[in-house]
KOLTI-932207 format. One record per residue: residue number from 1; x, y, z of N, C-alpha, C, O in turn. Coordinates in nm, 4 decimals, decimal comma. Each point is the difference from the previous one (the first is absolute). Last residue first. Layout:
// residues N
(atom NUM; (X; Y; Z); (X; Y; Z); (X; Y; Z); (X; Y; Z))
...
This chain:
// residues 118
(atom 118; (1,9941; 3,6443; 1,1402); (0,1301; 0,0796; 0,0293); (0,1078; -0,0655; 0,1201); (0,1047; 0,0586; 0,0275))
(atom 117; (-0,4975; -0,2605; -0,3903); (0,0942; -0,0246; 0,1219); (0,1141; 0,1078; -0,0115); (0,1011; -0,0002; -0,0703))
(atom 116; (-0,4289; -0,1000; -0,2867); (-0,0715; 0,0296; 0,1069); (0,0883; 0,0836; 0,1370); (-0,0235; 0,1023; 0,0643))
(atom 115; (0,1725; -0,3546; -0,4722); (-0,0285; 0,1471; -0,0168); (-0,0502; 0,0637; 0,1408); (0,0443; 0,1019; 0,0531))
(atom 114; (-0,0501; -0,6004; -0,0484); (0,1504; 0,0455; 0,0185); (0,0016; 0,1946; -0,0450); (0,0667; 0,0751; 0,0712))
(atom 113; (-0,4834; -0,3530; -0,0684); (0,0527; -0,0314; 0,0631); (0,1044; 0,1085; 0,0329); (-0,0134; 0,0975; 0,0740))
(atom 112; (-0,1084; -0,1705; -0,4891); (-0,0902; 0,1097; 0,0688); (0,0776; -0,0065; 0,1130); (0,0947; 0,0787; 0,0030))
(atom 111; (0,0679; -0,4443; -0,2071); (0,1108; 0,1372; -0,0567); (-0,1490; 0,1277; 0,0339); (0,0344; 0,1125; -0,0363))
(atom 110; (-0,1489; -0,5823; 0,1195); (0,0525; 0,0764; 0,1242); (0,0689; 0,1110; -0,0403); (0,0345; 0,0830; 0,0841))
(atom 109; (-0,2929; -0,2081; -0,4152); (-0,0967; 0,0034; 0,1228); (0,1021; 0,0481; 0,1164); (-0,0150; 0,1003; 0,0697))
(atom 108; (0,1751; -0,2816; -0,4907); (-0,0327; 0,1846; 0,0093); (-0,0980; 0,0077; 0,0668); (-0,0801; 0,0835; -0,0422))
(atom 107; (0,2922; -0,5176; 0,0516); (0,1011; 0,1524; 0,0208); (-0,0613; 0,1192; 0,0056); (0,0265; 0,0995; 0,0675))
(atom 106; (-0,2925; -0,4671; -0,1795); (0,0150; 0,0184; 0,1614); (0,1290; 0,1077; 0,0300); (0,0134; 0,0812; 0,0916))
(atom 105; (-0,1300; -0,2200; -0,5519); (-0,1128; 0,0488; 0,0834); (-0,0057; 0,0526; 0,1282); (-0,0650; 0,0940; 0,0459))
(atom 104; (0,4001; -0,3241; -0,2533); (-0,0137; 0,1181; -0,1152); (-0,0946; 0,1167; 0,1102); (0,0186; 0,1115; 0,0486))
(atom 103; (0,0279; -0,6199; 0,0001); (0,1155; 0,0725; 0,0488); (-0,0671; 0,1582; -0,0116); (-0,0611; 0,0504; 0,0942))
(atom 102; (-0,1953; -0,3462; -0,2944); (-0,0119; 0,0285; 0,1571); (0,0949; 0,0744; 0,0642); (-0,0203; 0,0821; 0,0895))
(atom 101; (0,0600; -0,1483; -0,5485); (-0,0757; 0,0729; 0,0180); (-0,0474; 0,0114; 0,1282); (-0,0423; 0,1091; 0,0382))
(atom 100; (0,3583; -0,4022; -0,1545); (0,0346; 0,1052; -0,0321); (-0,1006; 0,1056; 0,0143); (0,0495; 0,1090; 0,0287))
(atom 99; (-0,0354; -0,6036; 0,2112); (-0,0172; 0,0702; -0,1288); (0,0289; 0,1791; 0,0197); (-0,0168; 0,0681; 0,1011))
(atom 98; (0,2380; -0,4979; 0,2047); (-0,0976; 0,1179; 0,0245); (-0,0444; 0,0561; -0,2207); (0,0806; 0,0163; -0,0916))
(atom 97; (0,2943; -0,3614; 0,2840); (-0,1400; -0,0109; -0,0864); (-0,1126; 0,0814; -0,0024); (-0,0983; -0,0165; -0,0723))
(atom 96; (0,5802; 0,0531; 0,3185); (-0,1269; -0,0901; 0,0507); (-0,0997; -0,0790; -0,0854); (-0,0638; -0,0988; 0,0363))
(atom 95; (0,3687; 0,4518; -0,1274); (0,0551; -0,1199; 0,0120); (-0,0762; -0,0920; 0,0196); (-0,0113; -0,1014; -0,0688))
(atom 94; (-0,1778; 0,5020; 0,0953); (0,0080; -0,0590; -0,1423); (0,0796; -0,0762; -0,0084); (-0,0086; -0,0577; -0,1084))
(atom 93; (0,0323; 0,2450; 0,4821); (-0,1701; -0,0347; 0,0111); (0,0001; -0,0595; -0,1471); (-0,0699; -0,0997; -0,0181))
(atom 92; (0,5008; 0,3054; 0,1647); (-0,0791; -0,1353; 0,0925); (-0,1040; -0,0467; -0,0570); (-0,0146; -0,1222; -0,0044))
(atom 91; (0,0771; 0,5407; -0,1283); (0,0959; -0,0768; -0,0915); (0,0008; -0,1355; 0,0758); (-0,0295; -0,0958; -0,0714))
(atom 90; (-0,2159; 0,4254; 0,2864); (-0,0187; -0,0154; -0,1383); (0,0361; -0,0808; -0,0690); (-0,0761; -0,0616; -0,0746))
(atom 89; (0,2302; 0,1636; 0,5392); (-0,1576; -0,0944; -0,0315); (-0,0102; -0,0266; -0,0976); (-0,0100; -0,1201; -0,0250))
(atom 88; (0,3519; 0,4121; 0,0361); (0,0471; -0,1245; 0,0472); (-0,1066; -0,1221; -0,0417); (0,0020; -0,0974; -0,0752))
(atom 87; (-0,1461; 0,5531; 0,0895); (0,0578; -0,0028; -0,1132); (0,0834; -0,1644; -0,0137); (-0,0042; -0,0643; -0,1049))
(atom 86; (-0,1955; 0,2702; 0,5136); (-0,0609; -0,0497; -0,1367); (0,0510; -0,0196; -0,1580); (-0,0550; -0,0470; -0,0996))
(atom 85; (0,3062; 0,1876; 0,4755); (-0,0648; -0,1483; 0,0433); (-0,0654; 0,0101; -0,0648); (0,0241; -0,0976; -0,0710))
(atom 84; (0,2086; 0,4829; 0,0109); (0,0218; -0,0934; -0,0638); (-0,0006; -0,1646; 0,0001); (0,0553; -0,0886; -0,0652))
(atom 83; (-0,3016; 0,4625; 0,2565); (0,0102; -0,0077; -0,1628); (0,0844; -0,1108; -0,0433); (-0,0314; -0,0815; -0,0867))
(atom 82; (-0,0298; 0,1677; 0,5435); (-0,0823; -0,0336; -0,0538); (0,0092; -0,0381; -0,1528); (-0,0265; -0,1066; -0,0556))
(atom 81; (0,3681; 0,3760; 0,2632); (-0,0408; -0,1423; 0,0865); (-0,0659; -0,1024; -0,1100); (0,0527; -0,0832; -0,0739))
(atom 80; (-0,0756; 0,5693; 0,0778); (0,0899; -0,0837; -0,0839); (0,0310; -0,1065; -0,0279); (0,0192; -0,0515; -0,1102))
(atom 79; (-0,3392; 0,2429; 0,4129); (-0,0264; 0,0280; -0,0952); (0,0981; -0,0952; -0,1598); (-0,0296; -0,0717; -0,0956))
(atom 78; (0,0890; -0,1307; 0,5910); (-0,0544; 0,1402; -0,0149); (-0,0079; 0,0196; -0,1371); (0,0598; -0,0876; -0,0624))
(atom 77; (-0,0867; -0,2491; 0,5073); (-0,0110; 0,0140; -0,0922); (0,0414; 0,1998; -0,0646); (-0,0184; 0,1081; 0,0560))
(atom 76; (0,0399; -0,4919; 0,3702); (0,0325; 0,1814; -0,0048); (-0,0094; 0,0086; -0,1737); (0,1091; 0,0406; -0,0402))
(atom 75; (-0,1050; -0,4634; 0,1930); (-0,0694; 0,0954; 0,1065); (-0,0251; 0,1122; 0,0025); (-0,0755; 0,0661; 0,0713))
(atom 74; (0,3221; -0,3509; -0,3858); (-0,1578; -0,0126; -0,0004); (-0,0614; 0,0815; 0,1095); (-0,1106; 0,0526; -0,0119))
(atom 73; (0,5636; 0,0524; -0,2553); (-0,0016; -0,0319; 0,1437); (-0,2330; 0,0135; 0,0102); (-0,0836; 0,0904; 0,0012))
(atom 72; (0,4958; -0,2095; -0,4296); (-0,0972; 0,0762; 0,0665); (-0,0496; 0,0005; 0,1255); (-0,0150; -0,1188; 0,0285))
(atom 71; (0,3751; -0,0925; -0,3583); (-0,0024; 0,0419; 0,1178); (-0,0454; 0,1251; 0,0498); (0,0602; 0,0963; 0,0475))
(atom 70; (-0,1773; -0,4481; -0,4181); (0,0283; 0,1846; -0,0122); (0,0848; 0,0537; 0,0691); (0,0493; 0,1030; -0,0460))
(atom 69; (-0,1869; -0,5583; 0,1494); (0,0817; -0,0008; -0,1327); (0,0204; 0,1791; -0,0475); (0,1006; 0,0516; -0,0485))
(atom 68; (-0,4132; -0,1450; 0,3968); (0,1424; -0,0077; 0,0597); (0,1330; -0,0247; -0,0939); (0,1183; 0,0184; 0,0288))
(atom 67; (-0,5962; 0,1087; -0,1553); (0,0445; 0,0580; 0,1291); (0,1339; -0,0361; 0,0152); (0,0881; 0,0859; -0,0037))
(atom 66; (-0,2940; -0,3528; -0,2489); (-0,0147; 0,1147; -0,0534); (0,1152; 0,0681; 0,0588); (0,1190; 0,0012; -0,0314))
(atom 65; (-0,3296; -0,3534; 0,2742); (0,1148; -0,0093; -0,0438); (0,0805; 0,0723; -0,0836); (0,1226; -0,0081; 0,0079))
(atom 64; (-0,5647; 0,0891; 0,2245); (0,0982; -0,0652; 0,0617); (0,1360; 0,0337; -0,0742); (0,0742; 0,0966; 0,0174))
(atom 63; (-0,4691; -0,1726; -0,2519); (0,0394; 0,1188; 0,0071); (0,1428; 0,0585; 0,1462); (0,0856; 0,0877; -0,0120))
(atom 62; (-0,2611; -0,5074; -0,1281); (0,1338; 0,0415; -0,1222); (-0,0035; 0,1163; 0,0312); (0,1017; 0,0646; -0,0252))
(atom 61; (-0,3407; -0,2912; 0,3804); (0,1295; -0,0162; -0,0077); (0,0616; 0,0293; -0,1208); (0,1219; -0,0166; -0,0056))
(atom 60; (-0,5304; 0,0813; 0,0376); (0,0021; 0,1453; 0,0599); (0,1698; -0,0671; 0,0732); (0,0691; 0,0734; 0,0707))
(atom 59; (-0,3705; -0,3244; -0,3812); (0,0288; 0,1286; -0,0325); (0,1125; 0,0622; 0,0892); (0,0933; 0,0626; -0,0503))
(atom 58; (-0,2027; -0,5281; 0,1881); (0,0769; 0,0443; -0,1139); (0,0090; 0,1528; -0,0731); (0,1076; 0,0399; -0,0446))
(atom 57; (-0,4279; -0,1426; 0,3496); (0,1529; -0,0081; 0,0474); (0,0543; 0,0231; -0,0821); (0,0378; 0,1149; -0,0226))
(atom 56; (-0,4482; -0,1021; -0,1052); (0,0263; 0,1414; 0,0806); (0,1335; -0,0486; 0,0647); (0,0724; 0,0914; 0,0392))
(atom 55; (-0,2500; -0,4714; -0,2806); (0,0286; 0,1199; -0,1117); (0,0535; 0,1752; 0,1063); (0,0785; 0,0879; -0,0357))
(atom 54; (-0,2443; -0,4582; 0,2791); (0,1040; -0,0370; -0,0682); (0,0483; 0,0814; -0,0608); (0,1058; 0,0533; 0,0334))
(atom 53; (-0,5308; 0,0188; 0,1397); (0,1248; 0,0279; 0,0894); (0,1333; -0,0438; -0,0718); (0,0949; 0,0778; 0,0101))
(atom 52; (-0,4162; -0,1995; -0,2703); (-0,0194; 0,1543; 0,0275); (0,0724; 0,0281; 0,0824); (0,0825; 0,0843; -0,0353))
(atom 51; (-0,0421; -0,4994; -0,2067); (-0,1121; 0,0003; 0,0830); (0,0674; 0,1574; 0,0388); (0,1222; 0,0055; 0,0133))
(atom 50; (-0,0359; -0,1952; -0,4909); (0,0401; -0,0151; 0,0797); (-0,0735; 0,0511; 0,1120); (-0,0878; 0,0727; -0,0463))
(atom 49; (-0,0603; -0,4022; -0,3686); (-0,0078; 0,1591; 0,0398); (0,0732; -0,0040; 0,1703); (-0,0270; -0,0829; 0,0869))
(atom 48; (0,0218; -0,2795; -0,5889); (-0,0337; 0,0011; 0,1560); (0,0165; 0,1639; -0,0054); (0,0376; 0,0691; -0,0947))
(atom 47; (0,0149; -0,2481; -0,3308); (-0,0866; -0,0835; 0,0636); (-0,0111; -0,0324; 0,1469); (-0,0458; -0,1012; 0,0530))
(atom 46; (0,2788; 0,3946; -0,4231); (0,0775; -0,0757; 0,0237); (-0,0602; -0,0951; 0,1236); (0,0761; -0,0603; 0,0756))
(atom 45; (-0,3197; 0,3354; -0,4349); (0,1348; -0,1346; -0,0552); (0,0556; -0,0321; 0,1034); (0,0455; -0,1133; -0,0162))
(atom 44; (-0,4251; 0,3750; 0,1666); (-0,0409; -0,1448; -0,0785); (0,1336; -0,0710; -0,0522); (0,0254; -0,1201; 0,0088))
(atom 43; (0,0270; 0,5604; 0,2086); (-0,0556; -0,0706; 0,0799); (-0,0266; -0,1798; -0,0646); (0,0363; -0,1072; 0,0484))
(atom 42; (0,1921; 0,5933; -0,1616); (0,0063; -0,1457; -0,0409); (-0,0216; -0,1266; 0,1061); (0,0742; -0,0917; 0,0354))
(atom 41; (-0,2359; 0,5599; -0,0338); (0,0272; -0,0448; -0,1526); (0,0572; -0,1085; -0,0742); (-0,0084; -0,0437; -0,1148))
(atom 40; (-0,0183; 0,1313; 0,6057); (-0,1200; 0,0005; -0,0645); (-0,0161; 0,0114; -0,0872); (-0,1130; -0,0385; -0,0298))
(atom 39; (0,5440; 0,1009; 0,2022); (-0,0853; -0,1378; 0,0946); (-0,0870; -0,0387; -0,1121); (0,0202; -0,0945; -0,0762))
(atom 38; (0,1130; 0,5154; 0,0777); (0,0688; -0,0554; -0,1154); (-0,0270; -0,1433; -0,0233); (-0,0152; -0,0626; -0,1049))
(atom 37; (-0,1396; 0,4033; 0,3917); (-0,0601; 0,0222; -0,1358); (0,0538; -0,1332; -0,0427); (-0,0725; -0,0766; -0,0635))
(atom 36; (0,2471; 0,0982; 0,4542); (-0,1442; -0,0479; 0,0136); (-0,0792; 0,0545; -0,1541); (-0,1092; -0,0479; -0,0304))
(atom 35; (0,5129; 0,2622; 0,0786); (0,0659; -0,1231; 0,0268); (-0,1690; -0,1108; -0,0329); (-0,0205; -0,0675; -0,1009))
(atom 34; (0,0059; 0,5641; 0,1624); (0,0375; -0,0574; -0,1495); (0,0557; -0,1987; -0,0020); (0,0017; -0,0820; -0,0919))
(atom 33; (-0,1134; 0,2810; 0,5244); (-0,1271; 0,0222; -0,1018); (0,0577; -0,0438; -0,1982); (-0,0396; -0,0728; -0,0909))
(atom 32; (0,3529; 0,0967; 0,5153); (-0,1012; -0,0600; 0,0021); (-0,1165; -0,0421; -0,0940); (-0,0458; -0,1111; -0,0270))
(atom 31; (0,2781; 0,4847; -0,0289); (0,1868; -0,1181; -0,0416); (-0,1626; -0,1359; 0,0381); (-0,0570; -0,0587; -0,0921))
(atom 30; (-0,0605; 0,4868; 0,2696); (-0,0341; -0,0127; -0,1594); (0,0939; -0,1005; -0,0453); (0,0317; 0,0206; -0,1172))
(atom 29; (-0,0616; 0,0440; 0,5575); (-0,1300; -0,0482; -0,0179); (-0,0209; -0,0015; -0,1789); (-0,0827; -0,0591; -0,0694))
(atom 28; (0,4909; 0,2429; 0,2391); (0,0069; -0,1698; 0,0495); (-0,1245; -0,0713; -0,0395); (-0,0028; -0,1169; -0,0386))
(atom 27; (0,1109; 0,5792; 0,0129); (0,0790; -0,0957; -0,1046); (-0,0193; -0,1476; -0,0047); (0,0199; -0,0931; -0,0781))
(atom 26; (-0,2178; 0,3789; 0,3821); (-0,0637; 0,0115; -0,0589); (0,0297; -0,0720; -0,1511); (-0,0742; -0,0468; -0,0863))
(atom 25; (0,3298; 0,1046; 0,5382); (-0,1556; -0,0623; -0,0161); (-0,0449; -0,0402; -0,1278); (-0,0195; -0,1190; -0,0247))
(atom 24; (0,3333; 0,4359; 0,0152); (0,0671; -0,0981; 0,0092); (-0,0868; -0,1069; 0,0150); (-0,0032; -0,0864; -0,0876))
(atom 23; (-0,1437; 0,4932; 0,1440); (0,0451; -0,0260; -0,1433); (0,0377; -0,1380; 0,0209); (-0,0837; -0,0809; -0,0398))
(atom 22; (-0,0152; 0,2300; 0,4311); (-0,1068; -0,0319; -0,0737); (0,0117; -0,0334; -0,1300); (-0,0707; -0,0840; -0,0558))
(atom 21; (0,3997; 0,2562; 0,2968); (-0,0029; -0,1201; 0,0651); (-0,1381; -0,0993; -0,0756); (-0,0093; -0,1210; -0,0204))
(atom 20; (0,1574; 0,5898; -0,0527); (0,1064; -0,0504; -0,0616); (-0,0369; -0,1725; 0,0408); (0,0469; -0,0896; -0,0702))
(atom 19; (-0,4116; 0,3928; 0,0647); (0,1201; 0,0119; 0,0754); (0,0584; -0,0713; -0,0490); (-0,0675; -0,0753; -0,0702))
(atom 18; (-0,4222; 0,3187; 0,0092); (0,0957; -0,0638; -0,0627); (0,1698; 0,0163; 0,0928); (0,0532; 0,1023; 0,0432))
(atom 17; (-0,5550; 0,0501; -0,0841); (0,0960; -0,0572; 0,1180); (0,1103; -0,0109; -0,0276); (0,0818; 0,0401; 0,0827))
(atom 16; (-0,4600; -0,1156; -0,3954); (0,0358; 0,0727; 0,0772); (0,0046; -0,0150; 0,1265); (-0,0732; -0,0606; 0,0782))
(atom 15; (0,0866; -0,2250; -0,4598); (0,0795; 0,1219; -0,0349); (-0,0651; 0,0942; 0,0968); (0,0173; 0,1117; -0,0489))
(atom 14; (-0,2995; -0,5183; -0,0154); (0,1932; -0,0559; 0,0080); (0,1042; 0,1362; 0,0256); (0,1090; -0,0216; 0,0531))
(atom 13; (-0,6050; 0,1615; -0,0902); (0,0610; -0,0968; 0,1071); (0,1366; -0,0408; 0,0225); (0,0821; 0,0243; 0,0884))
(atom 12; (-0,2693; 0,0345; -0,5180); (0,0174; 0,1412; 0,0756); (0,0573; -0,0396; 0,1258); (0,1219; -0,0115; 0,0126))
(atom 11; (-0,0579; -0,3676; -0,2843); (-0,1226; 0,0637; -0,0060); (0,0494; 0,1954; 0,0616); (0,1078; 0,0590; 0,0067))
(atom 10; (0,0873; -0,5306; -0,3202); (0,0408; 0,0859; 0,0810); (-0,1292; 0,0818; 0,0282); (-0,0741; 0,0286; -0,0940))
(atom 9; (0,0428; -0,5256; -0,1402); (0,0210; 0,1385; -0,0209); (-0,0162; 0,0887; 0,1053); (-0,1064; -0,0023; 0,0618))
(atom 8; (0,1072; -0,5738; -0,2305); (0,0301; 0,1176; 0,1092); (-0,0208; 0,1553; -0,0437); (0,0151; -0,0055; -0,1220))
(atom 7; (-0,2762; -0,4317; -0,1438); (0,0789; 0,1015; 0,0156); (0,0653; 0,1451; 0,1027); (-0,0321; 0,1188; 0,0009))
(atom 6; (-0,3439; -0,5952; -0,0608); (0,0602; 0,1849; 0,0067); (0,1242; 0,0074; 0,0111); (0,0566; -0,0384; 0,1023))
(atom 5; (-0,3004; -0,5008; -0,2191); (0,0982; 0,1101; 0,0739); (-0,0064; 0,1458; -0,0501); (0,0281; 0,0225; -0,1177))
(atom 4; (-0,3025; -0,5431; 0,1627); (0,0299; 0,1239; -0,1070); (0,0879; 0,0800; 0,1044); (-0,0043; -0,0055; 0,1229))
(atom 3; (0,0606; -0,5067; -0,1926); (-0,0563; 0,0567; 0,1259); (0,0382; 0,1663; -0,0637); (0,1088; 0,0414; -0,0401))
(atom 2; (-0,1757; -0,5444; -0,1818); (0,0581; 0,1287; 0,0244); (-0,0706; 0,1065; 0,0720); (-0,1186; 0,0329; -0,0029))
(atom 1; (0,1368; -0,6255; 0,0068); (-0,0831; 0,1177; 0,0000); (0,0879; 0,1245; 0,0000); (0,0853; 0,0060; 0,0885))
């Protein structure tokens, strides 16, 4: 059975407040979300689905790791920081098998994100 899916998209909400800590959050919920797009596009060829907490570990250890291959300091995130943990994500994420257009998509969701952030 395919299970229909939305599409993440950044709300008003996500962007105010905004702290360097939330961004970073927020990299994580979109690295998440494109990841679970990707699940679900190829849900039928590869004939199991991973269980939701699962998928939220594994996210939030590449974002984790991002972090420390940058030597970015996850606690203390910052603007610059950031950029170039997504950008890491990016090129990760299409190693992965991520499609190009999810990729594509979710950059310029958190690249709001990242304008946002003084």
């Amino acid at each position: 059975m395919i299970e229909t899916f939305t599409r993440w998209k950044l709300g008003p909400d996500d962007l105010a407040n905004l702290t360097p800590v939330k961004a970073r959050d927020l990299v994580t919920r979109c690295l998440l979300e494109a990841q679970r797009e990707t699940f679900a596009q190829n849900e039928q060829r590869l004939g199991h689905r991973a269980e939701d907490k699962d998928l939220v570990n594994i996210v939030e250890g590449m974002v984790r790791l991002a972090f420390r291959e940058g030597k970015q300091d996850y606690d203390n995130p910052t603007r610059q920081g950031l950029m170039q943990v997504v950008e890491t994500l990016g090129r990760k994420s299409a190693g992965w098998g991520t499609p190009a257009e999810i990729i594509e998509y979710h950059k310029q969701q958190i690249g709001r994100v990242l304008q946002n952030l003084k």
